[in-house]
C-alpha positions in Angstrom: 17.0 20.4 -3.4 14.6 21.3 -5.9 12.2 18.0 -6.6 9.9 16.9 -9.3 7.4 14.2 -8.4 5.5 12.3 -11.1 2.5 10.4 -9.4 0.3 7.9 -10.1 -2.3 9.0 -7.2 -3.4 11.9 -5.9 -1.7 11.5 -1.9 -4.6 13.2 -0.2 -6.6 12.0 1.9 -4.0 9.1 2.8 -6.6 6.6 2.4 -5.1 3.7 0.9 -1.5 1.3 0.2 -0.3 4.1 -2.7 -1.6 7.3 -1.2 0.0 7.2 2.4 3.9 6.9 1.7 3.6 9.6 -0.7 1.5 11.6 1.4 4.1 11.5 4.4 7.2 11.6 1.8 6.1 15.0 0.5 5.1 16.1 4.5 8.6 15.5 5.5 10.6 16.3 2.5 8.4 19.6 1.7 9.9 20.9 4.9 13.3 21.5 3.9 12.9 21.4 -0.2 11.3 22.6 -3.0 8.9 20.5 -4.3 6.8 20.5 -7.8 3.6 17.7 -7.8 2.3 16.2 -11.0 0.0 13.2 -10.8 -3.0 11.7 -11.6 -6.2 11.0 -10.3 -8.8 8.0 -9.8 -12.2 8.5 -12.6 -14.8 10.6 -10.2 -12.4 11.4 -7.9 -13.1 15.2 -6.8 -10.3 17.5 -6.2 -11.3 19.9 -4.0 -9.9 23.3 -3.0 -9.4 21.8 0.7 -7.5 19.2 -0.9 -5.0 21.5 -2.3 -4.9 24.2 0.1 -4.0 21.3 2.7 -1.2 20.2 0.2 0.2 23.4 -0.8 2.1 23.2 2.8 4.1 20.9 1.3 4.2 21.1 -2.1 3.3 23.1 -5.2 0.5 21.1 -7.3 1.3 21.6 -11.3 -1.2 19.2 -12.8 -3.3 16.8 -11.4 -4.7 14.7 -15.0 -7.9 12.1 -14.8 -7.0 8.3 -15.5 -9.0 6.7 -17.9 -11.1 3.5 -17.8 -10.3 0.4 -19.1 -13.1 -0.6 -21.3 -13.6 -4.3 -22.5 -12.0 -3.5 -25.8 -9.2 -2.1 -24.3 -8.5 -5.3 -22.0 -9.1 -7.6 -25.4 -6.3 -5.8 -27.2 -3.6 -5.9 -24.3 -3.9 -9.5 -25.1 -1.0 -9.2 -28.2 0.6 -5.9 -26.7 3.6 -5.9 -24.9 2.7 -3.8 -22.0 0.9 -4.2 -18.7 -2.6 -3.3 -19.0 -2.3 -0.9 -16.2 -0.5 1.4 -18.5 -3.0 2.1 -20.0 -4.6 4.4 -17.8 -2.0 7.0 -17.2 -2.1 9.3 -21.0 0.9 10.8 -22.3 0.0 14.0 -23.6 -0.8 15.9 -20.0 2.1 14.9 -18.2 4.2 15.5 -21.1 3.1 18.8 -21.4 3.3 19.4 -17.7 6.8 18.5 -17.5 8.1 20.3 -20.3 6.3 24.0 -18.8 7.6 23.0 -15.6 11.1 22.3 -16.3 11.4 25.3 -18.4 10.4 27.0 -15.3 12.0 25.8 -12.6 15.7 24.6 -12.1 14.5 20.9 -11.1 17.5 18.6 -9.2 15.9 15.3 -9.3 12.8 13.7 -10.7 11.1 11.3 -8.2 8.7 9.0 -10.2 6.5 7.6 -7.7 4.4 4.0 -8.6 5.4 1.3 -11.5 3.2 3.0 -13.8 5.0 6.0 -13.9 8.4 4.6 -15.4 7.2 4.3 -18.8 7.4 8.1 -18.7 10.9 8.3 -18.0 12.1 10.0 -21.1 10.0 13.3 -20.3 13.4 13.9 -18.4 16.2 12.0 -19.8 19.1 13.9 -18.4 17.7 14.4 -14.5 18.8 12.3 -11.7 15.6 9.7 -11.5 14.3 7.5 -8.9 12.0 5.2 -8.8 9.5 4.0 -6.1 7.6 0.9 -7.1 7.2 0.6 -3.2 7.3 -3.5 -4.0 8.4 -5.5 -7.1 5.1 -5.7 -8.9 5.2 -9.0 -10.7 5.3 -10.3 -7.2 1.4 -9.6 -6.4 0.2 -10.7 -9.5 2.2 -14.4 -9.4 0.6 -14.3 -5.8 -3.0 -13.5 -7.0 -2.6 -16.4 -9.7 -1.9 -19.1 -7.0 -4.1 -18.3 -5.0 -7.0 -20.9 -5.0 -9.7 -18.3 -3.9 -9.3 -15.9 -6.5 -12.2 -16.1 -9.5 -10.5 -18.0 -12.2 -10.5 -15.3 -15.2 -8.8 -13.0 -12.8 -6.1 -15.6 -12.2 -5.1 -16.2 -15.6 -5.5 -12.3 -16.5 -3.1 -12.2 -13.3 -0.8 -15.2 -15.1 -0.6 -13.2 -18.7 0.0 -9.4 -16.6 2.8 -10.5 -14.7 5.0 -12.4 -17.5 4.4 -8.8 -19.0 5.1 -6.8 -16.0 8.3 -9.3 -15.1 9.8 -8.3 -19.0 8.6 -4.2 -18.4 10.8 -4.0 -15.5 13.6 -6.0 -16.8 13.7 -3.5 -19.6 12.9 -0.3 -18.2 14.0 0.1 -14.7 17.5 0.2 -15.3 16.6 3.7 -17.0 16.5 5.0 -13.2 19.9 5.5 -11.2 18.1 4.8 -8.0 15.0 2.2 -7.3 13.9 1.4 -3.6 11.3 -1.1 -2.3 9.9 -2.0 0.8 11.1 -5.5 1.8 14.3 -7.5 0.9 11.8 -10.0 -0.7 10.7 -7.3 -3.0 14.4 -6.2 -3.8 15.8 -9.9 -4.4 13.2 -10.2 -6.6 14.1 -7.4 -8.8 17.4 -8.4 -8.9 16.3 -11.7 -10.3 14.3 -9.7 -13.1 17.7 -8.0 -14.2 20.6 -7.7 -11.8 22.2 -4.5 -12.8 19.3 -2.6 -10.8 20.5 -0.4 -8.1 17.8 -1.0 -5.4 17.6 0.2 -2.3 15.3 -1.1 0.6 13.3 1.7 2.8 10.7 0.6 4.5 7.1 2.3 4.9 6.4 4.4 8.5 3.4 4.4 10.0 1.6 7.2 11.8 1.2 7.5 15.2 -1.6 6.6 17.6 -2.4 6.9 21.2 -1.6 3.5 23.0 -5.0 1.7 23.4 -5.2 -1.3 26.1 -6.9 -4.1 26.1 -10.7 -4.0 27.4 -11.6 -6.5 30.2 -14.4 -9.2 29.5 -17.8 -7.9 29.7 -16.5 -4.3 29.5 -19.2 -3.5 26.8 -20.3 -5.9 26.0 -19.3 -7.5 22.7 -16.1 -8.0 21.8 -14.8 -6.9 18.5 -12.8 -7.9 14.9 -11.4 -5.3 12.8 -10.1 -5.1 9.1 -9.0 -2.4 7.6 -7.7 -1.3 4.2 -8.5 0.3 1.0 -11.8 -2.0 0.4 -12.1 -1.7 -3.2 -8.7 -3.5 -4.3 -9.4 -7.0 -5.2 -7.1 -8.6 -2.6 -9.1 -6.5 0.2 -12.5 -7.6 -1.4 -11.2 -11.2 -1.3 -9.8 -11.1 2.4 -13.2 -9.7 3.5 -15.1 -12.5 1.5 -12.7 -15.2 3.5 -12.7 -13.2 6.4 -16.8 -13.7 6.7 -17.3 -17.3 5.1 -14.2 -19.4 6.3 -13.3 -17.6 9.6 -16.3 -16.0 11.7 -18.7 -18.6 11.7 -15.7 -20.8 13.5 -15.3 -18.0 15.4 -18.8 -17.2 16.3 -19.3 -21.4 17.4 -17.1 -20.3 20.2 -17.5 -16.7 20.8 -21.1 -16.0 19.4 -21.5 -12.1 20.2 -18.5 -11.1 17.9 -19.2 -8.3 16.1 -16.8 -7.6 12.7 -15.9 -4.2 11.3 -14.5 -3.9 7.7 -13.4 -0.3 7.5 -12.3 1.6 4.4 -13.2 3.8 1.3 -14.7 2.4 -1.7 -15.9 -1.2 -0.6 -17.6 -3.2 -3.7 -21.2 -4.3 -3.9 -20.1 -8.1 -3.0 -18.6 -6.5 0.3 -21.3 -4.8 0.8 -23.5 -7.5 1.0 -21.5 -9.5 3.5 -22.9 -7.1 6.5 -26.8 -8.0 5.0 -25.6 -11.9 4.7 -23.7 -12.6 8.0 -24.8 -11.6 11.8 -22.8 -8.8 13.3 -20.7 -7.9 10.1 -20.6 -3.4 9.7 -19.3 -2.4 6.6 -18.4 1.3 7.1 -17.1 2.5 4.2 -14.4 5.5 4.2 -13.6 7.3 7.7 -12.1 10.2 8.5 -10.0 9.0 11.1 -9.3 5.1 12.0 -8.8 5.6 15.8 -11.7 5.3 17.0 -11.8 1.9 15.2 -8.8 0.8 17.0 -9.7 1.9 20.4 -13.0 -0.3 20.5 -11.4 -3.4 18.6 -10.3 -6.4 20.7 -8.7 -8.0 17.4 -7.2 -7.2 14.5 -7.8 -9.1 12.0 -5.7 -9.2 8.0 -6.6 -12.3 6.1 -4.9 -11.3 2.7 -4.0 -14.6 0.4 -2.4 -12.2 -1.5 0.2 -9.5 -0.9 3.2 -7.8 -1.6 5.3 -5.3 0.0 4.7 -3.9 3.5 0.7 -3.8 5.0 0.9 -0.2 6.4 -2.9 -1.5 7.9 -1.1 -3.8 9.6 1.4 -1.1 10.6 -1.3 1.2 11.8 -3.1 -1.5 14.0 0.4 -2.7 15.6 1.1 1.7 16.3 -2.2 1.3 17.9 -1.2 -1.5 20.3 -4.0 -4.2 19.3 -3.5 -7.8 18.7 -3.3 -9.2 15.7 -4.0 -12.2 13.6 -2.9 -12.2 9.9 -1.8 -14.4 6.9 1.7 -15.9 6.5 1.9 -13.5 3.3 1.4 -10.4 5.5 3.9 -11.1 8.5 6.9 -12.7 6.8 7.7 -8.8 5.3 7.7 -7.6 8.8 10.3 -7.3 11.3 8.1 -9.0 13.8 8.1 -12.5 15.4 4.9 -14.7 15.3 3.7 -15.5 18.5 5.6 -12.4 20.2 3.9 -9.6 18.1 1.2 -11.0 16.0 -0.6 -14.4 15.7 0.3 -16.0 11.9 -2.4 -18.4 10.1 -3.3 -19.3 6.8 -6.4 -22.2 7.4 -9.8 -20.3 8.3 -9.5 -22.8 11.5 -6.4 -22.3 12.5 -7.1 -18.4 11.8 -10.1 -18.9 13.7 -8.2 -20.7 16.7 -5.9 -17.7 17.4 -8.8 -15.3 17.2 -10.6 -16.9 19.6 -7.3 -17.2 22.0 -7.5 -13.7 22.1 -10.5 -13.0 22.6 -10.4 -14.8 25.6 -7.4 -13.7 27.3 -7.4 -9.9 27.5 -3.5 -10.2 29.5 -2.3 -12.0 26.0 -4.1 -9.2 24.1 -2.4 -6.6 25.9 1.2 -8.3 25.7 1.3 -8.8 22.8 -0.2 -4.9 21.3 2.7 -3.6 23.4 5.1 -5.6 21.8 3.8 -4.4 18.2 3.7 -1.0 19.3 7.6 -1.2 20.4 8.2 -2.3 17.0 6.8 0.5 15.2 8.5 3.2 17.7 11.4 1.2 16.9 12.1 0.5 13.0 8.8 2.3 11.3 9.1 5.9 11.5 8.3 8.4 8.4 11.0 10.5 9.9 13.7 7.5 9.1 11.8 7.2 5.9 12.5 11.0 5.2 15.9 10.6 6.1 17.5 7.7 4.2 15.4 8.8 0.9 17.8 11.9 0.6 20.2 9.7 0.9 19.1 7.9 -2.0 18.4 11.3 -3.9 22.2 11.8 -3.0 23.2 8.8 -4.9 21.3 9.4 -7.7 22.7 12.7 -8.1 26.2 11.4 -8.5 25.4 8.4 -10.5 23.8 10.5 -12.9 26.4 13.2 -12.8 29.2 10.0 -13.2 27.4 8.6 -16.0 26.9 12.0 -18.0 31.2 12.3 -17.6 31.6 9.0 -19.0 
């Protein structure tokens, strides 16, 4: 099948929530189709030739168009508009162009538009089989970021106004596309609350696959060790990693006082930055190549989001890795996984704190309970299942589209 994808990221490196699905989905897929890549990229962010060479085994790149800032003025006006302020990023004119040469170029089967921002451009190909892959129902994060009591108040009632706008956006655009799929049934249900004549599938995210690290014995080296992980510059990571260092390690540290914490990923802000000059034994890395060794030397895992939606794949990637884990109510409820069996749930900082310290003291508990985690991914999180039941949904699309058109 010939395939058009419309992006909102650029998928490589696969460094964060947005870039790592689409990364594996054009891996897998780019084996056995023809795939044409259009998306867009972050402000700063530098292409590379290594970036595209390592993509052109999957997929030809056709345009890759900057995103623009949102300036102040831009932000005040959104205020009266109708549309998310996201929008605003992604321009018309590029893509448009884009599409148009490649379509009168290449006899494209289906047009897979790939993030919520990219449904507004629907009508660049009105008569193609379209799906849609939100990944989770986006009003759903920002209701979540509005109850939530440590989020800065301006960003709660920006989050307030964004998702009564989102919530009428994909009530009124969405059923352009013959297929959507999400990640959860949470996010699925709640789609179908927006507007009930969606078609929406659920696939959920894979994960990649890591060695199987045990558990270290006491005293093995040391210290023992808390890891988070994640795409540090999104405001729900930045607020986890604030909570993470205020409410839980110093309870943590009362009872286990050598624990060191690593917060790994690209792009951490300045006020995440500071927590590793504030607080004892806190490393902020920044972006790493590869997120094994991190894994291997962790004791804990540790995912303290108050706010969430859709599938963690850092979660994911720490349970393929066989560590323990203690995370948020909001992160294990859209995983196939039982508390207690897999993972460790908490929302308190001391109750959060409690189960940290539980595992750091019993290595046998640690190492249960990583296997378990790690069956789960083997079992139900595979990109290869991904792969599959997305040309399945391609399928559908195809003949909904074709049904429609004979009507």
């Amino acid at each position: 099948m010939k395939l058009l994808f419309i992006s909102e990221v650029f998928p490589y490196p696969p460094t964060s929530g947005r870039r790592i699905p689409l990364y594996h989905t054009l891996r897998l897929l780019g084996r056995e189709h023809e795939i044409t890549l259009l998306c867009f990229r972050q402000p700063g962010e530098q292409i590379g030739p290594e970036k595209v060479q390592h993509l052109a085994q999957y997929c030809r790149i056709a345009g890759v168009f900057p995103m623009v800032g949102i300036t102040a003025g831009t932000a005040l006006r959104n205020v009266v508009e109708s549309s998310p302020l996201s929008f605003r990023r992604y321009p018309l004119n590029p893509l448009a162009q884009a599409v148009r040469e490649t379509l009168a170029t290449t006899p494209v089967e289906l047009v897979h538009f790939f993030g919520v921002n990219m449904a507004q451009f629907w009508h660049l190909a009105p008569h193609l089989p379209r799906v849609l892959a939100p990944n989770d129902c986006p009003h759903l994060l920002l209701d979540r970021i509005a109850r939530d009591r440590h989020t800065p108040l301006y960003r709660r009632l920006h989050s307030i106004l964004q998702a009564r706008k989102m919530r009428r956006y994909e009530a009124c655009m969405f059923p352009r596309f013959p297929r959507i799929y999400v990640v959860t049934p949470e996010d699925r249900e709640s789609l179908l609350h927006v507007n009930s004549t969606l078609n929406v599938e659920i696939i959920p995210l894979g994960v990649r696959k890591f060695p199987a690290f045990t558990a270290r014995p006491p005293g093995n080296s040391g210290q023992l060790i808390l890891l988070f992980t994640g795409a540090m510059g999104s405001k729900v990571s930045e607020v986890a990693s604030i909570f993470l260092c205020e409410q839980v390690l110093p309870r943590v540290r009362s009872q286990v006082p050598d624990v060191q914490l690593y917060l790994v990923g690209n792009d951490p802000p300045p006020r995440v930055k500071e927590l590793a000059g504030r607080y004892q034994g806190v490393t902020v890395t920044g972006y790493v190549e590869d997120l094994a060794p991190y894994f291997a030397m962790a004791d804990v895992y540790v995912c303290p989001l108050l706010a969430a939606s859709g599938i963690q794949n850092r979660v994911l990637e720490a349970m393929a890795a066989g560590r323990a884990i203690v995370c948020t109510s909001t992160v294990a409820e859209r995983l196939e996984v039982s508390p207690g069996e897999h993972l460790l749930v908490a929302d308190e900082p001391q109750r959060f704190a409690e189960h940290v310290v539980r595992l750091l003291r019993n290595p046998d508990l640690r190492e249960a309970m990583g296997k378990a985690a790690r069956a789960v991914t083997r079992e139900k999180y595979t990109w290869e299942s991904v792969a599959r039941r997305l040309v399945a949904v391609y399928e559908e699309a195809v003949v909904a589209t074709t049904t429609a058109a004979q009507d």
